[in-house]
C-alpha positions in Angstrom: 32.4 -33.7 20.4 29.2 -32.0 22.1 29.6 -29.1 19.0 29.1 -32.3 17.2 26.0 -34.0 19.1 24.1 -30.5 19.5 24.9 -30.1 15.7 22.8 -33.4 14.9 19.9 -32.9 17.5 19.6 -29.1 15.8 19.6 -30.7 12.7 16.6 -33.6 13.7 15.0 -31.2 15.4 14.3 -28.9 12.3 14.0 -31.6 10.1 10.9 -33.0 11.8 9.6 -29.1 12.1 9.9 -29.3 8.4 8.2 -32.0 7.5 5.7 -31.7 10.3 4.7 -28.6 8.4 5.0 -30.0 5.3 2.3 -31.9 6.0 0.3 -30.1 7.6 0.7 -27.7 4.7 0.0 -30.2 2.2 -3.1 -31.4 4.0 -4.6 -27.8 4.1 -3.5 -27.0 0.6 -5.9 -29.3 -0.4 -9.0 -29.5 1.5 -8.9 -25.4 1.3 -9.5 -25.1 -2.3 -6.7 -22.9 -2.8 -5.6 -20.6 -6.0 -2.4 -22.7 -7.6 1.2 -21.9 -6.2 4.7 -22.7 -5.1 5.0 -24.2 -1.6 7.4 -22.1 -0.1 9.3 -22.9 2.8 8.6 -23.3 6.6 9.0 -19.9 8.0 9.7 -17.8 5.3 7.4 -19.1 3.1 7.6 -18.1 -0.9 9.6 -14.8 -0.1 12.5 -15.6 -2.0 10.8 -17.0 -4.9 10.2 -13.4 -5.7 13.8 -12.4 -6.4 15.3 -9.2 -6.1 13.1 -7.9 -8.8 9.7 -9.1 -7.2 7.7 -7.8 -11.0 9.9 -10.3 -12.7 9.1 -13.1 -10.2 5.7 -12.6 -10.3 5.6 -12.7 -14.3 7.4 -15.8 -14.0 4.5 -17.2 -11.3 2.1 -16.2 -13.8 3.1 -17.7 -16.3 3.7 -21.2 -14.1 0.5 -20.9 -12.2 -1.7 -18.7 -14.4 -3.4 -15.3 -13.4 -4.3 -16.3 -9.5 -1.4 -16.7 -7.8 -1.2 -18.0 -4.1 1.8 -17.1 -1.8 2.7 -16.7 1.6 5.1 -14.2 2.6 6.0 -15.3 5.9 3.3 -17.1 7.4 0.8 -13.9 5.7 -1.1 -15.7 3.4 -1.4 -13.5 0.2 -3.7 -14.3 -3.0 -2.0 -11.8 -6.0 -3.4 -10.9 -9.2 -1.9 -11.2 -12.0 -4.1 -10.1 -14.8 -6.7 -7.4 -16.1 -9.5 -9.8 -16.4 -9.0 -11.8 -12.9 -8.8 -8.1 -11.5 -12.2 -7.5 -12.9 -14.0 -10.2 -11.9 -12.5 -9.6 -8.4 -13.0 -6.2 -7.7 -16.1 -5.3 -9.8 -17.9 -8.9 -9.7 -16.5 -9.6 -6.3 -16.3 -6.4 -4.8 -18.3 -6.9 -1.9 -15.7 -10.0 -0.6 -12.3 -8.2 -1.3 -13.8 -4.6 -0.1 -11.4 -4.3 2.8 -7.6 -3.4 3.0 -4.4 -5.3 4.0 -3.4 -2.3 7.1 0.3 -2.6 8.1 1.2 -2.3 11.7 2.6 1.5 11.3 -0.6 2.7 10.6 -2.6 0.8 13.2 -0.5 2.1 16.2 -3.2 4.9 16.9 -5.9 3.0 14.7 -6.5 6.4 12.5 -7.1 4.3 9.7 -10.6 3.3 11.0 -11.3 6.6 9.6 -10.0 6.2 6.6 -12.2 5.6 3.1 -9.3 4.5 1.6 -7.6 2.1 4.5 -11.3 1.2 6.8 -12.7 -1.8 7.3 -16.4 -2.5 5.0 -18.8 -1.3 7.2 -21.9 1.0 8.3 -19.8 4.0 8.7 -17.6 3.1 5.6 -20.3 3.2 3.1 -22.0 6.3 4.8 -18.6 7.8 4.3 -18.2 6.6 0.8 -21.8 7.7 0.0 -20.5 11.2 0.9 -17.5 11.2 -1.0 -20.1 10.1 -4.3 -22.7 12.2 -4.0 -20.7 15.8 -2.7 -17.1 15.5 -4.4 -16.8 13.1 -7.1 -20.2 13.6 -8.7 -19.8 15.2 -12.5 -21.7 18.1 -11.2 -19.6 18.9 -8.4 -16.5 17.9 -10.3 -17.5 20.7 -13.1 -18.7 23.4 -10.5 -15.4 23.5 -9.0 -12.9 23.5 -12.8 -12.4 27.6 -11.9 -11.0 26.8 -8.3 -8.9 24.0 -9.3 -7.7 26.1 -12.6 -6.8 28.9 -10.1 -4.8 26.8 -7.7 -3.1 25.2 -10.8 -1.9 28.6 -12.1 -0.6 29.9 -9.0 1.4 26.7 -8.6 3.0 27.6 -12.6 3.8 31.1 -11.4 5.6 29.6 -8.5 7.6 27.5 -10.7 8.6 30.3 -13.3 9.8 32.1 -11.0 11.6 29.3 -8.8 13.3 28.7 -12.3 14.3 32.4 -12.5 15.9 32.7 -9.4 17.7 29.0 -10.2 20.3 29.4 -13.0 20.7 26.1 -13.4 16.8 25.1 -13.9 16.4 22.3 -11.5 14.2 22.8 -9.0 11.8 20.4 -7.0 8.2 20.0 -8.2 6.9 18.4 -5.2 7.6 21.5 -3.0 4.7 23.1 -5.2 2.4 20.0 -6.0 2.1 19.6 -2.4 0.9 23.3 -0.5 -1.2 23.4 -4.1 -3.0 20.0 -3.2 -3.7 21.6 0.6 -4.7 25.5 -1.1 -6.7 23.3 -3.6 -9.0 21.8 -0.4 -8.4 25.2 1.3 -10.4 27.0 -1.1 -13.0 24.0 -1.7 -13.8 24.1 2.0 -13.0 27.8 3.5 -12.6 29.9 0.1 -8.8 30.9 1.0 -5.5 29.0 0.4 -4.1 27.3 3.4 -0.3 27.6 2.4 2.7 29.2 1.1 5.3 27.1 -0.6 7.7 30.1 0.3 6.9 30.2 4.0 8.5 28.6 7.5 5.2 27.2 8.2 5.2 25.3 4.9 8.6 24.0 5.1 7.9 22.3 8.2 4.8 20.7 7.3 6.4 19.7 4.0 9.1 18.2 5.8 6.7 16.7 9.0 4.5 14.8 6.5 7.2 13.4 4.1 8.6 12.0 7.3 5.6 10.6 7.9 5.3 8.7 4.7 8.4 7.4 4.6 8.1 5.5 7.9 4.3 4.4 6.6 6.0 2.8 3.6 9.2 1.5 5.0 9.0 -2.3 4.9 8.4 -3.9 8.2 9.2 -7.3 8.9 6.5 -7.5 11.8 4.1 -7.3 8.8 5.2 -10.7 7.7 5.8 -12.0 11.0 3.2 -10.9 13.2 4.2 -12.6 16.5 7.5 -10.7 16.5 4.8 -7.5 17.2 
């Protein structure tokens, strides 16, 4: 019989956890003024109400709640957007308040990412950063002083392809093998006026295989990301 008794204290126990945070959710929900959504469940939150196919799910959501959809993944609370004009008036109207990045826990382990334009935090050295990016790369006149370079590097990259395809009867070949020391010989010759890279060399195939190691572990799900104290 104690299987029995510690069966029913388990099961009070996580009953009152439930509907202690039911209210407690519930109360939040709404003083906070919060974008519509489902409630979700204690722990995991709304992760299963996006399916195996989380693009359906969220179509579904949209349609139920409209194009500002609250969630919580875990206990990460996560506001999606679900449509062209919301994104706008977000991210051009609203830029300032949504500026920074959601960082996952891979990429914080030696905080590189403060560095980062893409992955930084809004701040001082952010916009001096971003102000470089403007005003030296991306302007039109940069962009059109550099078409001969980049036209090189792209033509190099066709001639390594015919003749990978020569050498391969059957035709198939990789693309990404050539996309990739082209995208380094590409910066090579913006920065130092010489490619960096061979797709053909030892040196290459290393670093080829070094970094797509390294984004694969960047973009492999990690539950800590939804669960923070588990970090």
């Amino acid at each position: 019989m104690e299987w029995m008794y510690n069966y029913v204290v388990w099961s009070i126990l996580f009953s009152l956890l439930s509907l202690i945070w039911h209210l407690r959710w519930k109360s939040s929900y709404r003083s906070s003024k919060l974008p519509p959504g489902p409630r979700g469940w204690p722990v995991i939150g709304n992760i299963f109400d996006l399916g195996t196919l989380p693009h359906r799910g969220l179509a579904a959501l949209k349609q139920k709640y409209g194009p500002v959809v609250w969630l919580y993944l875990g206990p990460v609370k996560t506001m999606v957007i679900l449509s062209a004009g919301a994104a706008e008036e977000f991210f051009k109207n609203h830029d300032f308040d949504f500026s920074d990045r959601f960082v996952n826990v891979s990429m914080k382990s030696h905080e590189f990412y403060k560095s980062s334009m893409a992955l930084g935090a809004y701040s001082s050295y952010w916009r001096t950063l971003k102000r470089i990016c403007t005003v030296q790369l991306f302007s039109n006149k940069r962009i059109n002083e550099t078409v001969l370079i980049r036209q090189k590097c792209v033509d190099v990259m066709l001639s390594w392809i015919e003749k990978e395809v020569e050498k391969d009867a059957s035709g198939g070949i990789e693309v990404i093998k050539f996309v990739f020391p082209t995208s380094f010989n590409l910066i090579g010759n913006l920065t130092v006026s010489r490619d960096l890279m061979d797709p053909y060399s030892e040196m290459a195939s290393e670093f080829y295989s070094a970094l797509s190691g390294i984004a694969e572990c960047l973009g492999r799900p990690n539950i800590s990301d939804l669960f923070p104290w588990l970090r």
